[in-house]
N, C-alpha and C positions, 0 to 999 in steps of 0.2 A: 152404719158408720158410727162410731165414737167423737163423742167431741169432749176433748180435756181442757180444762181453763188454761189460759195461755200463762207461761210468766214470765214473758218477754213483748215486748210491742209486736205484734204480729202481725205480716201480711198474707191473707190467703189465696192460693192458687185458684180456684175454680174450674176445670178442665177433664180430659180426658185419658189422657199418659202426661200427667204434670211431671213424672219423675225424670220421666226421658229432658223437658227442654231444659238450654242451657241456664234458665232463668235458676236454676236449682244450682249455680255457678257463679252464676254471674251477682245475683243479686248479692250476696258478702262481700263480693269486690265495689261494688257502688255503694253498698250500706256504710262500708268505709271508707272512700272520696267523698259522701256528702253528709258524712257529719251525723251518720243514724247508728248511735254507739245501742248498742246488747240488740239489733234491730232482728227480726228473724221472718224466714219465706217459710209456708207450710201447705202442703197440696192438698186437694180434694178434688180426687176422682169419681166422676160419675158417667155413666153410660148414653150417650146422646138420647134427647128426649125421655128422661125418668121420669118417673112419677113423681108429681107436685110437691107430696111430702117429702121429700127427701130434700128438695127444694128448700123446700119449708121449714124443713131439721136446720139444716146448714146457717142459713138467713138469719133466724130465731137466736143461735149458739152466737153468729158473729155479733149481735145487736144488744146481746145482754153481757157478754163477756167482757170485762172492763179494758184488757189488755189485746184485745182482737180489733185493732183499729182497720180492718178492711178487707177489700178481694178485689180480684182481679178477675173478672171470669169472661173465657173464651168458650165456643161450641156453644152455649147454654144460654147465651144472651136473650134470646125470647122466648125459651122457654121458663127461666128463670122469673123473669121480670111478669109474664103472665102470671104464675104459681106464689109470687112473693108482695103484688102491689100493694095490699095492703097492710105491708110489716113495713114499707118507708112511711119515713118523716117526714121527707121532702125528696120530689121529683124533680131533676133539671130539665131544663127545656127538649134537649136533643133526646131524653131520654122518654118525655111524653110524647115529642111527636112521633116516634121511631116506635116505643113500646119495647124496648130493650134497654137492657144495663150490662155496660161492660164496665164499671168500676161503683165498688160499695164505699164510702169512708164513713168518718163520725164526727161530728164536732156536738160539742158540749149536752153529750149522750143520745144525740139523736141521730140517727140512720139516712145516711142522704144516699140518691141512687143517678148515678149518672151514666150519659151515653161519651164517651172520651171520645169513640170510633172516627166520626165527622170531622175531628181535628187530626188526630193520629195519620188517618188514612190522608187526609188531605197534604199532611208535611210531607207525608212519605211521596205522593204522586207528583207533589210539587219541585222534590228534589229530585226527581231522576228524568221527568220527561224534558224535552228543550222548550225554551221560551216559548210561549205562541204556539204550540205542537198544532193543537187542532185551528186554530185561526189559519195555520200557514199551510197546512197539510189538508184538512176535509176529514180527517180520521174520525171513524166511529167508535162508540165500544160498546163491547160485548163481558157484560159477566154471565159467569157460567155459576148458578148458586142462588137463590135467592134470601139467604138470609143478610145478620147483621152488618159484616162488611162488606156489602153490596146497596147495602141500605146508605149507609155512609158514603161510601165512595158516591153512589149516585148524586146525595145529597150535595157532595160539593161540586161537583163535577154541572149540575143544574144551575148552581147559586149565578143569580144577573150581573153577579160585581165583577164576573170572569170577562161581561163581555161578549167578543168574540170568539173568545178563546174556549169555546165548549166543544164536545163530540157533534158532528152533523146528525148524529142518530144513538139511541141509547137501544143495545136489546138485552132482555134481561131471561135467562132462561131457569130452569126449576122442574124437578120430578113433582113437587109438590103443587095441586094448583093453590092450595090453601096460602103458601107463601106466595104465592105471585099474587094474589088477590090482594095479600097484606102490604107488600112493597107499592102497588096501583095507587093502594089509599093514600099513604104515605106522598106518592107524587101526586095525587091529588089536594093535599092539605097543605103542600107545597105550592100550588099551582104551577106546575111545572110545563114550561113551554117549551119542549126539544120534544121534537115523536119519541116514544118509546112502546117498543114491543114487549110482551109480557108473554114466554113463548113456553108452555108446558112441553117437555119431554121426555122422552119414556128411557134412552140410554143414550152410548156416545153418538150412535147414527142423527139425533138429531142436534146434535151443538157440530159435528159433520158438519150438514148442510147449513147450519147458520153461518158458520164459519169461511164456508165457500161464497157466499155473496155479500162479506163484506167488502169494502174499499181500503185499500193499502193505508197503511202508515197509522192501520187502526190500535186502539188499545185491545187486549186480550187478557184477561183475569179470570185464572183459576180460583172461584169465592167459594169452593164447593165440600174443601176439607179433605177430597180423593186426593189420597198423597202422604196424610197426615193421620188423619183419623181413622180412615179407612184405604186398602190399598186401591192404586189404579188411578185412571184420569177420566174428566169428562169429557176427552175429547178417543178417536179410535186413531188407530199405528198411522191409519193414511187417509186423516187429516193434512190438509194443508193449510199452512196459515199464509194471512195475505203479503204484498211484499213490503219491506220496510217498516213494518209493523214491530208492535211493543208487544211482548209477549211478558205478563207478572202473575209469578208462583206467588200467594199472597204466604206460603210457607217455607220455612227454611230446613224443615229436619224432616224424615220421613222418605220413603224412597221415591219421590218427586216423579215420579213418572211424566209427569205433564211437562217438567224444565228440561227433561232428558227430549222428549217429540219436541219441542222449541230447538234445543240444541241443535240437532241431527239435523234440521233445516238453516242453522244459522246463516251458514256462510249465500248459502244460493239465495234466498232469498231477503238478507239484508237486515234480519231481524237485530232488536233491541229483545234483552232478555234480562228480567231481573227477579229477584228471589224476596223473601221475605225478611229480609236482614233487616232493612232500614224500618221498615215496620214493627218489627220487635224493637228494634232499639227507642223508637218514639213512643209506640202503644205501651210497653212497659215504665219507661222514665214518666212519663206524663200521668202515668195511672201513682205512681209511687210521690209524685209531688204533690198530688190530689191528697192521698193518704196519710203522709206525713208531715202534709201544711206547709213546704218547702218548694224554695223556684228549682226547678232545671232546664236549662239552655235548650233550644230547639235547635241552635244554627250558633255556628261561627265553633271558634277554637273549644267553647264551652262542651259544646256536643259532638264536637270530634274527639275530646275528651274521652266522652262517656263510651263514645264507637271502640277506639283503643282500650280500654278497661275494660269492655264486656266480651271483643274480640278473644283477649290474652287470657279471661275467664274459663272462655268456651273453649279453648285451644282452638280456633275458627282459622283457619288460615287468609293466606292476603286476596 
């Protein structure tokens, strides 16, 4: 990969078909509602789990480059952050305990590396599930994935300030055992007090069977990138999901196989089904406020704003 000096304020993608998402759309229409005049979006593709240097290329180019004030990077968040620790300035917190970075900025030349995910994911879950879901309901949940946004999601989903309002049961499943080992530590350094299961599997037959003994009204998260990055789902055609339950595609573009088996169950079994909209709309806004030292609204008119403007971007329908 080439890397040319920017000369414009730069935000960079980090990703895997960055060209395909709408952010390659959307971000000119936001750059112009908030005030980021000549501001510009630039991709960088890379191949799930590369090798370090390449990592390392990229990291190096954004932290010397005066005009490259940052990235945004998805798929790559721990592989990245392993291959680059020692090119930050400064760690945030969510970012050391997790060991991931899903947003780079800069202030006054040094290189900060954060984890945004734990906030992101959290606005998003908090906006779509009902008050009290799991207080009121008993629902478990299950992600399917063991990396960064699983990481996250768990994290908030654990936190004591919920209450009673967490999952009866956390299970978290992975082809990888090396990530499930890493996610363990993480709820360990956490201290985390809800059971969680940490279940290696080999393909969809066993998220199958996980699937089959959980409790109705549970949460169900696609964290696994099948859909997106790679085709297919982790789950097989006849899977059933529980009744009443919350079924989230944490992706919104890709041929979704997994929201399409949620779908084709909706009606009989009473399912909640949602996509990754609201998630891009948060993970990206929140990552670009980061970057260019600017507030944006998380809620109320402010960020239905931003929903509308990135919607009509994308040509997204209603």
């Amino acid at each position: 990969m080439t890397f040319t000096p920017a000369e414009q304020p730069t935000l960079y993608f980090i990703g895997v078909t960055t060209g395909q998402s709408s952010i390659m759309r959307v971000f000119p229409a936001w750059a112009d509602h908030l005030g980021l005049e000549d501001a510009r979006i630039a991709g960088m593709d890379f191949a799930p789990q590369s090798a370090a240097e390449r990592y390392r290329e990229a990291v190096a180019f954004i932290k010397r480059d005066p005009l490259s004030r940052g990235a945004l990077v998805t798929t790559h968040k721990l592989d990245l952050f392993a291959a680059c620790r020692d090119l930050f300035d400064a760690v945030g917190e969510h970012a050391a305990l997790m060991a991931e970075t899903s947003c780079l900025s800069k202030r006054n030349g040094r290189l900060l590396c954060h984890a945004k995910d734990p906030i992101t994911a959290g606005l998003a879950i908090d906006g779509f599930l009902a008050p009290n879901h799991f207080a009121e309901t008993g629902g478990a949940l299950f992600c399917m994935g063991a990396g960064g946004a699983t990481i996250a999601i768990t994290w908030h989903l654990l936190q004591t300030s919920r209450g009673a309002n967490r999952p009866s049961r956390i299970v978290v499943s992975d082809r990888s055992a090396a990530r499930l080992d890493h996610i363990r530590q993480i709820h360990r350094a956490m201290a985390a007090d809800l059971p969680v299961d940490y279940i290696e599997v080999a393909g969809r037959d066993g998220n199958d069977t996980i699937l089959s003994g959980l409790p109705g009204s549970s949460l169900i998260i696609n964290a696994t990138g099948l859909g997106k990055d790679a085709p297919g789902s982790p789950l097989g055609d006849a899977a059933r999901f529980p009744e009443s339950c919350v079924a989230w595609e944490l992706n919104y573009r890709g041929d979704l196989v997994f929201l399409d088996q949620a779908r084709a169950q909706q009606a009989a079994a009473g399912l909640q089904i949602e996509d990754g909209w609201t998630y891009f709309l948060h993970g990206w806004s929140q990552v670009i406020a980061e970057v260019f030292d600017i507030e944006v609204p998380t809620s109320g008119e402010g960020f239905a704003a931003i929903g509308r403007i990135a919607k009509a971007a994308a040509g997204r329908g209603a």
